[in-house]
C-alpha positions in Angstrom: 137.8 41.2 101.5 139.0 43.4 98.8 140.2 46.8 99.4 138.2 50.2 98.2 138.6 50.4 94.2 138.7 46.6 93.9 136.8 43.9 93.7 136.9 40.1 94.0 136.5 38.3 90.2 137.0 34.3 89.5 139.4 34.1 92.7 141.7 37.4 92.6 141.3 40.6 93.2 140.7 43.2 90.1 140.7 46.9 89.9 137.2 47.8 89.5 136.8 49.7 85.9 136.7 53.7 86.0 133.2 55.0 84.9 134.0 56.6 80.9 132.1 58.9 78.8 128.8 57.8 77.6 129.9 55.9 74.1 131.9 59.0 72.7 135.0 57.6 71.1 137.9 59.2 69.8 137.1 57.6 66.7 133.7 59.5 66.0 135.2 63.1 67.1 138.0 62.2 64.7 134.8 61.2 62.1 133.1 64.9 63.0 136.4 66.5 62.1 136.9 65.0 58.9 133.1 65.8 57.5 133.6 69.1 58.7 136.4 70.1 57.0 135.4 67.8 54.1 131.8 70.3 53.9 134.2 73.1 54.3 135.7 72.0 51.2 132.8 72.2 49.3 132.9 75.5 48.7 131.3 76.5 52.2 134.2 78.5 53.4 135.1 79.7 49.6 134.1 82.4 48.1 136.4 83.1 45.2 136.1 81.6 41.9 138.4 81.5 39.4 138.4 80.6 35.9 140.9 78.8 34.2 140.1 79.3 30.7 138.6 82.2 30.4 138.0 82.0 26.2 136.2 78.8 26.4 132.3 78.7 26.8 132.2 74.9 26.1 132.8 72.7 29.0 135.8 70.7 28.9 134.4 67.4 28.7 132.2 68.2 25.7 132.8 65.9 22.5 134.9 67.4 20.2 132.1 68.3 16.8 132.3 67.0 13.6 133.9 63.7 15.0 
Protein backbone atom coordinates (compact mmCIF):
# COMPACT_ATOMS: atom_id res chain seq x y z
CA UNK A 1 0.00 0.00 0.00
CA UNK A 2 1.19 3.41 -0.66
CA UNK A 3 1.91 5.84 2.02
CA UNK A 4 -0.33 9.17 2.85
CA UNK A 5 0.40 11.78 -0.17
CA UNK A 6 0.92 8.94 -2.64
CA UNK A 7 -0.62 6.80 -4.72
CA UNK A 8 -0.12 3.69 -6.71
CA UNK A 9 0.09 4.50 -10.87
CA UNK A 10 1.09 1.77 -13.70
CA UNK A 11 3.21 -0.23 -11.00
CA UNK A 12 5.08 2.55 -8.76
CA UNK A 13 4.31 4.68 -6.44
CA UNK A 14 3.71 8.63 -7.41
CA UNK A 15 3.26 11.70 -5.28
CA UNK A 16 -0.25 12.51 -5.63
CA UNK A 17 -0.50 16.19 -7.40
CA UNK A 18 -1.15 19.26 -4.92
CA UNK A 19 -4.60 20.90 -5.51
CA UNK A 20 -3.64 24.57 -7.59
CA UNK A 21 -5.63 27.61 -8.20
CA UNK A 22 -8.61 27.40 -10.24
CA UNK A 23 -7.00 28.03 -13.95
CA UNK A 24 -5.24 31.38 -12.95
CA UNK A 25 -1.87 31.35 -14.59
CA UNK A 26 0.88 33.54 -14.25
CA UNK A 27 0.57 34.14 -17.81
CA UNK A 28 -2.96 35.94 -17.65
CA UNK A 29 -1.98 38.19 -14.39
CA UNK A 30 1.07 39.09 -16.45
CA UNK A 31 -1.66 39.73 -19.51
CA UNK A 32 -3.88 42.04 -16.87
CA UNK A 33 -0.69 43.98 -16.15
CA UNK A 34 0.27 44.76 -19.54
CA UNK A 35 -3.45 46.06 -20.69
CA UNK A 36 -3.47 48.02 -17.66
CA UNK A 37 -0.72 49.93 -18.02
CA UNK A 38 -1.18 49.84 -21.84
CA UNK A 39 -4.94 51.77 -21.06
CA UNK A 40 -2.99 53.87 -18.69
CA UNK A 41 -1.06 54.98 -21.58
CA UNK A 42 -3.81 56.17 -23.39
CA UNK A 43 -4.00 59.10 -21.83
CA UNK A 44 -6.02 57.73 -18.67
CA UNK A 45 -3.49 58.70 -16.22
CA UNK A 46 -2.38 61.96 -18.34
CA UNK A 47 -3.64 64.99 -18.04
CA UNK A 48 -1.14 67.39 -19.54
CA UNK A 49 -0.98 68.19 -23.08
CA UNK A 50 1.58 69.68 -24.81
CA UNK A 51 2.01 71.20 -28.12
CA UNK A 52 4.79 70.79 -30.18
CA UNK A 53 4.35 73.33 -32.75
CA UNK A 54 2.45 75.75 -31.45
CA UNK A 55 2.28 78.16 -35.02
CA UNK A 56 0.89 75.39 -36.99
CA UNK A 57 -2.95 74.94 -37.35
CA UNK A 58 -2.59 72.30 -40.13
CA UNK A 59 -1.98 68.90 -39.06
CA UNK A 60 1.26 67.43 -39.90
CA UNK A 61 0.22 64.92 -42.29
CA UNK A 62 -1.81 67.30 -44.43
CA UNK A 63 -0.56 67.45 -48.22
CA UNK A 64 1.55 70.15 -48.88
CA UNK A 65 -1.08 72.77 -51.48
CA UNK A 66 -0.39 73.71 -54.65
CA UNK A 67 1.48 70.28 -55.35
Amino acid sequence: MAPEGYTYVRGHIRRKPRPRMKKTSGWLIAALVVGGVWLYGQGGGSTTTTNTNPGSTAPASAPAAGH
